[in-house]
C-alpha positions as CSV (number, residue, x, y, z in Angstrom):
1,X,-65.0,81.4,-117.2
2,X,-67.2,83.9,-118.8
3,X,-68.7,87.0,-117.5
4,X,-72.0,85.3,-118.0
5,X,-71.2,82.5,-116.0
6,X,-69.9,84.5,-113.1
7,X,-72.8,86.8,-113.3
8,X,-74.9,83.6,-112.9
9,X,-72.7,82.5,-109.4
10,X,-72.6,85.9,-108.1
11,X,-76.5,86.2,-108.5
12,X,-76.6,82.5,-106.8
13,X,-75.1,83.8,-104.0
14,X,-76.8,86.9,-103.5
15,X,-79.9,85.2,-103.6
16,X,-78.8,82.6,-100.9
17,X,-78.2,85.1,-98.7
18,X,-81.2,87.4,-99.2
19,X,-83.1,83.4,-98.6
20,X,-81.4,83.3,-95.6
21,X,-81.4,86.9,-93.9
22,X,-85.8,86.5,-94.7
23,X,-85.5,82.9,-92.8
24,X,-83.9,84.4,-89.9
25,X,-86.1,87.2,-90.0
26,X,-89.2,84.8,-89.6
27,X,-87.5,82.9,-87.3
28,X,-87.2,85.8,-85.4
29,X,-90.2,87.1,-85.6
30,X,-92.2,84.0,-84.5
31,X,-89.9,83.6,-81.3
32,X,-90.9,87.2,-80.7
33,X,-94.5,86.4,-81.1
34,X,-94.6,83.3,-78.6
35,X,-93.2,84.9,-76.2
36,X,-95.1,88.3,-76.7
37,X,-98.4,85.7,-76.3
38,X,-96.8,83.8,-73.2
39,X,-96.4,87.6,-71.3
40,X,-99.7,88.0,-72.2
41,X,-101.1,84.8,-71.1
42,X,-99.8,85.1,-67.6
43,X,-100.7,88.5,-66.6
44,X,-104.5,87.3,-67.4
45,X,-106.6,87.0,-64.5
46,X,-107.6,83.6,-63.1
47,X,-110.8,82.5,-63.5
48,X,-113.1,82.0,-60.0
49,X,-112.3,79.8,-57.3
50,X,-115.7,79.8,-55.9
51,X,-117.8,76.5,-56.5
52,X,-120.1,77.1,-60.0
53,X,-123.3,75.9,-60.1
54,X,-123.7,72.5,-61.0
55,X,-120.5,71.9,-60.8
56,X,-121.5,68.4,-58.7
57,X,-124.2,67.5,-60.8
58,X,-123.7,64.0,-63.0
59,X,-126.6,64.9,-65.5
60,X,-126.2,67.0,-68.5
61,X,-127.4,70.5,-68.3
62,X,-130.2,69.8,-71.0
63,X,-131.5,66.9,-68.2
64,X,-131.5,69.0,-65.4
65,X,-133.8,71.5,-67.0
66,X,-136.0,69.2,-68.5
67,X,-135.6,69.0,-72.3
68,X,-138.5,68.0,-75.2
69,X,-137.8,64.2,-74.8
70,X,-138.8,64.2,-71.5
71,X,-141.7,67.1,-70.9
72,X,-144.3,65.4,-73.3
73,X,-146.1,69.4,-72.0
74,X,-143.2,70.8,-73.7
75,X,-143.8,71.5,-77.8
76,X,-141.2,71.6,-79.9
């Protein structure tokens, strides 16, 4: 074997683990991120209980309010 060819494998596997030691830093990273989100997520408040307006109605808010195709008054 010549130098140059074991200069070759020991680059090879250098490289493989410098590959690997970046992949477990992202892997890391991204677990650290979800669950930095999730902590965040739950210590939001909830939105209101009380009953919104509307909140019963079957019509779409434009309907309700009386939109252009149905006020001939109304100009667009």
């Amino acid at each position: 074997m010549t130098s140059f060819a074991a200069s070759q494998t020991l680059a090879a596997a250098s490289t493989s683990w410098l590959f690997t030691g970046v992949g477990v830093v992202i892997v890391a990273v991204l677990i650290g991120a979800f669950w930095f989100g999730s902590r965040r997520a739950t210590r939001k408040p909830m939105p209101p209980q009380e009953p919104q307006p509307g909140a019963d109605s079957w019509q779409p808010p434009e309907a309700s309010q009386g939109s252009a195709r149905t006020d001939p008054d109304r100009r667009a």
